[in-house]
C-alpha positions in Angstrom: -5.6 -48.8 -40.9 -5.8 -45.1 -41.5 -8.3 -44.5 -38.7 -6.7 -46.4 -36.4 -3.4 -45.2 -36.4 -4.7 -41.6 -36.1 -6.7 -42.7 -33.2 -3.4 -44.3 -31.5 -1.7 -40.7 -31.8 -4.7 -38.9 -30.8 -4.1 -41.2 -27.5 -0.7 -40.9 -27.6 -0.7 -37.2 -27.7 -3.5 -37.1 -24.8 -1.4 -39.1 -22.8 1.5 -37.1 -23.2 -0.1 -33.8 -22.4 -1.6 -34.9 -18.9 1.2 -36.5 -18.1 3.3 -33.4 -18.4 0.8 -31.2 -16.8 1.4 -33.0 -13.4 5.2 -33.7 -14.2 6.9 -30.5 -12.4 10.9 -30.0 -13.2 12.9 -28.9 -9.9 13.7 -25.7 -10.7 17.5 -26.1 -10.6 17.4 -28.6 -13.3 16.2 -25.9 -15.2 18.5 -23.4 -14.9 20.9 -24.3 -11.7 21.0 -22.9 -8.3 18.9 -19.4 -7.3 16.6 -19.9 -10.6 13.6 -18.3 -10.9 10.9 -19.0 -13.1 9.7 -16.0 -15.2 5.8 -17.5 -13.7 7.2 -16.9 -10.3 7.9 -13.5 -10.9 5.3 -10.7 -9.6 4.8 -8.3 -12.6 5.0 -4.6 -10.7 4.1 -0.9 -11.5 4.4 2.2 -10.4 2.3 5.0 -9.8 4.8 7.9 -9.0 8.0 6.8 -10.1 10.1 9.5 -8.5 11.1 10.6 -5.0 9.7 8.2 -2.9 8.3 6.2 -5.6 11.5 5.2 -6.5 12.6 4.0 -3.3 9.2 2.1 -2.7 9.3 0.6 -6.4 13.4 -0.5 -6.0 12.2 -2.1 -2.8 9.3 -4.0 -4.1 11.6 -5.2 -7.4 14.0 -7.1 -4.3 17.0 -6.4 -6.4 15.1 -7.9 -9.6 14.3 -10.7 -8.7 10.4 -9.3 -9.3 9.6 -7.6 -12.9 8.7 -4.1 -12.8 6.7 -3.9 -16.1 5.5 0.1 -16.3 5.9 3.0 -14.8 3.6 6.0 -14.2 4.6 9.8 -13.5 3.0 12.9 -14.8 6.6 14.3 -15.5 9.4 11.6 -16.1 11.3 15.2 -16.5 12.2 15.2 -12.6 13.0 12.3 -10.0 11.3 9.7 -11.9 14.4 9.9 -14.3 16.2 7.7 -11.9 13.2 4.8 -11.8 13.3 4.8 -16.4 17.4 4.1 -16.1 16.5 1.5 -13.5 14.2 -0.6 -15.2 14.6 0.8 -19.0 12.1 -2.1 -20.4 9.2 -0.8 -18.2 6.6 1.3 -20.3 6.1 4.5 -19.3 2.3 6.1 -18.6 1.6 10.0 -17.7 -2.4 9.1 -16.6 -2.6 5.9 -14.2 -6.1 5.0 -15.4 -4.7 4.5 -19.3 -1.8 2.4 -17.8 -3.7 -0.2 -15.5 -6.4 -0.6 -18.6 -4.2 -1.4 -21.1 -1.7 -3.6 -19.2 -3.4 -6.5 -18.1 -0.5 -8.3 -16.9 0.2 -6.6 -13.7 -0.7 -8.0 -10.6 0.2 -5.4 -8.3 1.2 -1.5 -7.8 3.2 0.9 -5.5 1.2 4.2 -5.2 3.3 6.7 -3.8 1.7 10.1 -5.5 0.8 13.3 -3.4 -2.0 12.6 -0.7 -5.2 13.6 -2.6 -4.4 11.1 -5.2 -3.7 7.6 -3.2 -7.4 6.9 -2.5 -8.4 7.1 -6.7 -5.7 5.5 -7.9 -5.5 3.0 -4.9 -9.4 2.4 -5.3 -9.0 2.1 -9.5 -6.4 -0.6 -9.1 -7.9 -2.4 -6.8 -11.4 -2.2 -8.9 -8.9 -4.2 -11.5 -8.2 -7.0 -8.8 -4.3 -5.7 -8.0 -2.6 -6.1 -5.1 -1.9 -2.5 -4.2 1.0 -1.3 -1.6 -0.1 2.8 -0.7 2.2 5.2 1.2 1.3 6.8 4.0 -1.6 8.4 4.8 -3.4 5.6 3.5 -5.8 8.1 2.1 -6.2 12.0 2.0 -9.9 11.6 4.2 -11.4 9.1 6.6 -13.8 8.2 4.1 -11.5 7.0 1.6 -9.6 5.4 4.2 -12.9 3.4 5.5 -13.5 2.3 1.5 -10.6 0.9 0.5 -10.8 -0.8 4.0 -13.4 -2.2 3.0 -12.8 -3.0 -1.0 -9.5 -4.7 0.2 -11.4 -6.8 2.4 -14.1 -7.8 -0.3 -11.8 -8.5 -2.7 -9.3 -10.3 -1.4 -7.0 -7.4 -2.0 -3.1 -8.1 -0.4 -2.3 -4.4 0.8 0.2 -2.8 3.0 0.6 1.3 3.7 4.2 2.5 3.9 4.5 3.3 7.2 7.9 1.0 6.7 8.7 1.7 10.7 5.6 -0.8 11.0 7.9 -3.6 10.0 10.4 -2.3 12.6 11.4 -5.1 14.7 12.4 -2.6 18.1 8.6 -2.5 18.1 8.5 -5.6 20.0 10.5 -4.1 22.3 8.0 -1.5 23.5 4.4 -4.4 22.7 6.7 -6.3 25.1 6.6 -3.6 28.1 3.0 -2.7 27.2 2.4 -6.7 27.0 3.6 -7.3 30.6 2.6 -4.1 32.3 6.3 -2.8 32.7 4.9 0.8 33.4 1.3 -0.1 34.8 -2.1 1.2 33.2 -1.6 3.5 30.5 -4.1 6.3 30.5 -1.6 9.4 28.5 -0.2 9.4 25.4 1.7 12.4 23.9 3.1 12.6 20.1 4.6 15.5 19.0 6.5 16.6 15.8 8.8 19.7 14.6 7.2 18.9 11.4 6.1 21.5 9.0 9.4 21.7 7.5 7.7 23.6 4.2 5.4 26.4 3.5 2.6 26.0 5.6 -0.7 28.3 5.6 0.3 31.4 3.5 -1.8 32.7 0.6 -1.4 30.2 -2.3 0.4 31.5 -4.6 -0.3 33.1 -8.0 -1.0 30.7 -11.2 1.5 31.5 -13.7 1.5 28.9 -16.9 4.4 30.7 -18.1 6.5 28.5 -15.3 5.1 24.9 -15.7 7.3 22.6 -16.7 7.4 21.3 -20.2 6.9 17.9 -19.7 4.5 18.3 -16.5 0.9 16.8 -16.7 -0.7 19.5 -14.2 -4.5 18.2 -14.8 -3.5 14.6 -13.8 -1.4 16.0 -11.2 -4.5 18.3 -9.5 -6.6 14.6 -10.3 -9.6 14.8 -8.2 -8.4 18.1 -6.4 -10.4 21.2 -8.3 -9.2 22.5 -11.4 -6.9 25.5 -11.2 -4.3 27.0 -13.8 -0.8 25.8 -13.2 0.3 27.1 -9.6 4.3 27.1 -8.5 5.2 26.3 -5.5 2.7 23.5 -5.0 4.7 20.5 -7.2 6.9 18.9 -6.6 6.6 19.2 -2.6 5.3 22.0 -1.0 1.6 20.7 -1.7 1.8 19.1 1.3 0.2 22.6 3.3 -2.8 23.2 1.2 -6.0 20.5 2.1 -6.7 20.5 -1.3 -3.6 18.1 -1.6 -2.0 17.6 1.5 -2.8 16.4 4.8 0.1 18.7 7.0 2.0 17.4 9.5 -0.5 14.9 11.0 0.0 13.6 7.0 3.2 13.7 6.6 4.6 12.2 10.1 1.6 10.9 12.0 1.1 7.3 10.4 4.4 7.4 11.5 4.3 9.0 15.0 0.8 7.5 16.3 1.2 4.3 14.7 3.4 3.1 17.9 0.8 3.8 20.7 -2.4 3.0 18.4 -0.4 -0.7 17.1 0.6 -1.3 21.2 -2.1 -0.4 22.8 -4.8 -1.6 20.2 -6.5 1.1 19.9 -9.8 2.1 18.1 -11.7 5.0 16.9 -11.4 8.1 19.4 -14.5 8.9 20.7 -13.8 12.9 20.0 -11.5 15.2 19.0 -10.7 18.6 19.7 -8.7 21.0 18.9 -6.5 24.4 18.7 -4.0 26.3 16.5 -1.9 29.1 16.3 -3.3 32.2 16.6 -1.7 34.0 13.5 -3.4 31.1 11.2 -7.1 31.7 13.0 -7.0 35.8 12.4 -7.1 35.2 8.6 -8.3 38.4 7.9 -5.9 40.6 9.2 -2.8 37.6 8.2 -0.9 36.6 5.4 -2.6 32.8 6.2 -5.2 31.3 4.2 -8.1 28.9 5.6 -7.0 26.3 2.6 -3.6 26.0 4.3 -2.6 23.8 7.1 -1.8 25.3 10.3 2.1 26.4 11.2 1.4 25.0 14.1 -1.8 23.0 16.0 -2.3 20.8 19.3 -4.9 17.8 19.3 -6.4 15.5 21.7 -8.4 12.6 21.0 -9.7 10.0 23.8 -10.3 6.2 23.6 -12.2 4.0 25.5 -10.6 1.0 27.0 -9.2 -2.4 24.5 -7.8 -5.5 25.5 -4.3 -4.4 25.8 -5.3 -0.7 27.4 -7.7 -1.8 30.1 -8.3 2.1 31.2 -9.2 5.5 28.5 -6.7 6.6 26.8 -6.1 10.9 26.5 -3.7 11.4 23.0 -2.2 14.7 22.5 -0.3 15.7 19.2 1.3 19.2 18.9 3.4 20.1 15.9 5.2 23.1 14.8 8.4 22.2 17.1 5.9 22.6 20.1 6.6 19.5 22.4 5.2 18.3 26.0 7.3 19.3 29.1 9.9 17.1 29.6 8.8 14.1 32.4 10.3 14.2 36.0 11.7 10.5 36.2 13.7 11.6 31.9 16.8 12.9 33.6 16.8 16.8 32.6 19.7 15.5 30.2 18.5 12.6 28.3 16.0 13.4 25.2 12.3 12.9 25.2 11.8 10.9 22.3 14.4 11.0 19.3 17.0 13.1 18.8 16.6 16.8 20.3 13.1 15.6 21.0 12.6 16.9 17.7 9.8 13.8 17.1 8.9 11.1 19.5 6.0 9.9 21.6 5.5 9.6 25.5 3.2 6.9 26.8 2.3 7.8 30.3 1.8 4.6 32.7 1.5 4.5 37.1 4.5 2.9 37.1 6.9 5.0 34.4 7.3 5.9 31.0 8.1 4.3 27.5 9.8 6.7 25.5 10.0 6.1 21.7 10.5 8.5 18.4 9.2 8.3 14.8 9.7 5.0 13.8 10.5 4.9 9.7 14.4 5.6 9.2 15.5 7.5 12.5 17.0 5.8 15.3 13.6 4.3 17.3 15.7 3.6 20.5 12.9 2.6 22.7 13.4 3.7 26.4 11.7 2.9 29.5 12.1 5.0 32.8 10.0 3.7 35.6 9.6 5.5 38.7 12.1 3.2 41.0 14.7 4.0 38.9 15.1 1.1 36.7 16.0 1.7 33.2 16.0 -0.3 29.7 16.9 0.8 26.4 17.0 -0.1 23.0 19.9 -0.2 20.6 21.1 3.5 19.7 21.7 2.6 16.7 19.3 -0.4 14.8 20.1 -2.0 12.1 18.4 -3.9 9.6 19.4 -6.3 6.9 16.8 -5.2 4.1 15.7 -1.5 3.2 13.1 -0.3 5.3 13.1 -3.4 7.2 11.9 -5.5 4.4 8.4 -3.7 4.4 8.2 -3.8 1.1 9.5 -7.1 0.3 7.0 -9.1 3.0 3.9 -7.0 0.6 5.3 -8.6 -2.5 6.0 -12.0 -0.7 2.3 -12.1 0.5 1.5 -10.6 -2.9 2.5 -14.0 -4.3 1.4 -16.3 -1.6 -2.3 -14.7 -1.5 -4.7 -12.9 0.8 -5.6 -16.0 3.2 -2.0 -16.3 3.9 0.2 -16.4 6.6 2.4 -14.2 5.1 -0.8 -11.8 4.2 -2.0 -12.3 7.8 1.5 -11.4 8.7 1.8 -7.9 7.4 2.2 -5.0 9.8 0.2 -2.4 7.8 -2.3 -4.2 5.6 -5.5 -2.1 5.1 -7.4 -3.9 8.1 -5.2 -2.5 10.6 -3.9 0.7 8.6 -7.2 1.9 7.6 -8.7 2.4 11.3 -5.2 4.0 12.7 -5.2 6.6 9.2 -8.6 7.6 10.0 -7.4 8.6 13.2 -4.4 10.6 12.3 -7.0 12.4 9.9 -9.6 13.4 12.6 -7.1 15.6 13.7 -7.4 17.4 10.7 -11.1 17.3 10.6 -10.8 19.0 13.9 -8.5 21.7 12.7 -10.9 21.9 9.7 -13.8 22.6 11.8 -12.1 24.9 13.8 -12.0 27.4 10.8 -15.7 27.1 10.3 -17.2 30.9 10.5 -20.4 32.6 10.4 -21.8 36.1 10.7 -23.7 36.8 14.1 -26.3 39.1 14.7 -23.7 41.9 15.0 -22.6 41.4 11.7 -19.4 40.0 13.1 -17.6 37.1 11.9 -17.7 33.9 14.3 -15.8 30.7 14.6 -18.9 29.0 15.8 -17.8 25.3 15.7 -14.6 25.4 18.6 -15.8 22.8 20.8 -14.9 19.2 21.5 -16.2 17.1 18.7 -18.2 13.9 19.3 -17.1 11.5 17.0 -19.7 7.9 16.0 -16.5 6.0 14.7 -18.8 3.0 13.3 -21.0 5.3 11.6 -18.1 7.5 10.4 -19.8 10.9 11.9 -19.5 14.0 14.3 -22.8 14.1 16.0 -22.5 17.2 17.7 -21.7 19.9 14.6 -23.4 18.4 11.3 -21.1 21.2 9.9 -18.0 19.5 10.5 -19.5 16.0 8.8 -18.5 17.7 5.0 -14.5 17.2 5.9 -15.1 13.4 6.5 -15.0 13.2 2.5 -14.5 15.3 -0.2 -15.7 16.9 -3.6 -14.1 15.0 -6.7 -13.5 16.1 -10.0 -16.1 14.0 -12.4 -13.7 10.9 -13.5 -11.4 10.9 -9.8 -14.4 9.5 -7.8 -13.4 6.9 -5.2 
């Protein structure tokens, strides 16, 4: 009798349990109307919790309704203070690597650090299968950019770059004109930018450890950058001018700038690069500018071959510095080129006209087309948008949670497939002001800048093939423990 009634509960007991594995409760039997299941919620970190970190981490939490579980920032002592009142049960992590081995419950992260440390950190999450969303540049050299390409691809990573204008819905205004030839073949394309707005170029200053901040982590900030004794100037911002950390203006404003014409026109790789820059950087000898720095000021142009939306080449200019094209005949003398005080904007040259656009992230886009009858059509002067950065952040954690062979993956504006290839092409602009700076001595014992020429650029096999030279900026040196 005993047997058997233990057997009946053992059945009993089976029963039950596969019974309520297939029984689901509607979630507003649960808990009413707008609940959310704590499984349904995306657990989140950060990695660089302040400045833009703490926008991009706010974004991703959609008002809470995702759980931000940790934070990382080597020194909670500045900005980041903002993102630890904000979500006070996250735990807080000075080195990135110690955060995403110990807490194995994240499943994705917002990486929003200094340039020369998005690829590492990007490349170390993803190694740990999460879903990683990477401001822009992607990466701080086109080979890290063509790697975590790649790793997001064989891992089934869901990824997005914050270029957040890429989510900007006026962009179907201008894919619309290029879509139904308003303005004819497109063969020019110029992008300019008044950006540096910081210290560009000038010797770096003196280390002084007497001025670090207390609560400042200055070897995990340099990460895989070379190690040097605590520098001012150089955190929190101005880092942005050395190469060391920074990508410049192409860096700062470019994934912002050139993502309009390469995301219309579907472009590819250039097939070269050239470039020049002011004259005061190039005579480093006799100037107060270093050949570490960026450039105050530098003019590119890359060509493309023909795609299925640009069916002739394509000639791209950048010029930053506050140096901008002449303004167009058929743009009445008037009317800006590009944004406002055509500070920033980009020209796309056509038979038929022009489409006139500026930086697309938080500034007015207003998308203009002059064509050379007269006709006219603009965009809103003003755009508005229901969610934060048009919801760039919220459609990563959406796909985040509906998986990498979704529609809403598929969907993304910036995931690495697309924003790998256009960051690679923002940075061989700086590989071309790179090379430009290469010197040797001559036979006279003079000094020359032997490799100003166009560069030939093999954008499949990631390589200049006319100035081997100019093939060490396509990656970098790491510091042992920063590898990507």
């Amino acid at each position: 009798m005993q047997t058997k009634k233990n057997t009946s509960r053992r059945s009993f007991i089976k029963k039950t349990a596969l019974a309520s594995s297939i029984f689901i409760v509607p979630r507003h039997v649960l808990g009413g109307p707008g609940y959310l299941a704590p499984s349904d919620r995306l657990n989140l970190a950060a990695i660089g919790a302040g400045g833009k970190g703490r926008s991009d981490i706010m974004n991703a939490s959609v008002k809470g309704r995702e759980k931000v579980v940790a934070l990382c920032d080597v020194d909670f002592s500045g900005s980041a203070k903002s993102s630890v009142e904000s979500f006070p049960k996250a735990k807080l992590y000075n080195d990135y690597r110690e955060m995403l081995d110990k807490e194995k419950g994240i499943d994705a992260v917002t990486i929003s650090t200094p340039d020369h440390v998005h690829g590492p950190a990007a490349a170390f999450a993803m190694e740990r299968g999460k879903h990683v969303y990477v401001q822009k540049p992607l990466t701080h050299n086109i080979s890290e950019a063509r790697k975590l390409t790649q790793m997001a691809k064989d891992k089934k990573i869901v990824s997005q770059m914050g270029n957040q204008g890429g989510s900007n819905p006026l962009l179907d205004m201008v894919q619309k004109w290029v879509d139904t030839d308003a303005v004819g073949p497109i063969s020019k394309v110029q992008v300019w930018t008044n950006r540096p707005v910081w210290p560009q170029g000038y010797a770096m200053p003196e280390p002084d450890e007497s001025k670090k901040p207390e609560d400042l982590y200055w070897d995990l900030w340099l990460g895989p950058a070379p190690n040097i004794p605590f520098t001012p100037n150089l955190h929190p911002f101005n880092w942005r001018g050395w190469w060391d950390y920074g990508t410049g203006a192409l860096g700062d404003v470019g994934c912002h700038l050139i993502d309009i014409p390469f995301r219309t026109l579907g472009l590819k790789y250039p097939t070269d690069a050239e470039c020049s820059v002011s004259s005061v950087y190039t005579q480093m000898w006799t100037a107060d500018y270093h050949p570490e720095g960026c450039p105050p000021s530098s003019f590119i142009t890359l060509h493309f071959g023909a795609t299925d939306k640009s069916k002739s080449p394509i000639e791209m200019t950048w010029s930053d510095g506050g140096i901008r094209p002449s303004h167009p005949d058929i743009i009445p003398a008037n009317n800006d080129i590009g944004g406002p005080g055509s500070q920033n904007g980009v020209l796309m040259i056509g038979e038929k006209g022009i489409i006139s656009t500026n930086i697309n992230d938080s500034s007015p886009l207003t998308p203009k087309l002059y064509l050379n009858d007269g006709t006219t059509d603009f965009g809103p002067e003003v755009e508005s948008s229901e969610e934060p950065e048009y919801g760039h952040q919220r459609l990563w954690v959406d796909a985040c949670k509906a998986g990498f062979d979704s529609p809403e993956h598929k969907g993304l504006t910036s995931s690495f497939d697309y924003a790998g290839p256009m960051t690679e092409t923002v940075l061989m602009g700086n590989l071309a002001i790179r090379s430009y700076m290469l010197r040797r001595e001559n036979s006279d014992g003079k000094m020359d800048f032997y490799a100003r020429k166009k560069l030939l650029w093999d954008g499949e096999n990631m390589r200049i093939t006319n100035l081997e030279e100019a093939n060490q900026f396509v990656g970098r040196t790491y510091r042992e423990g920063w590898e990507v």
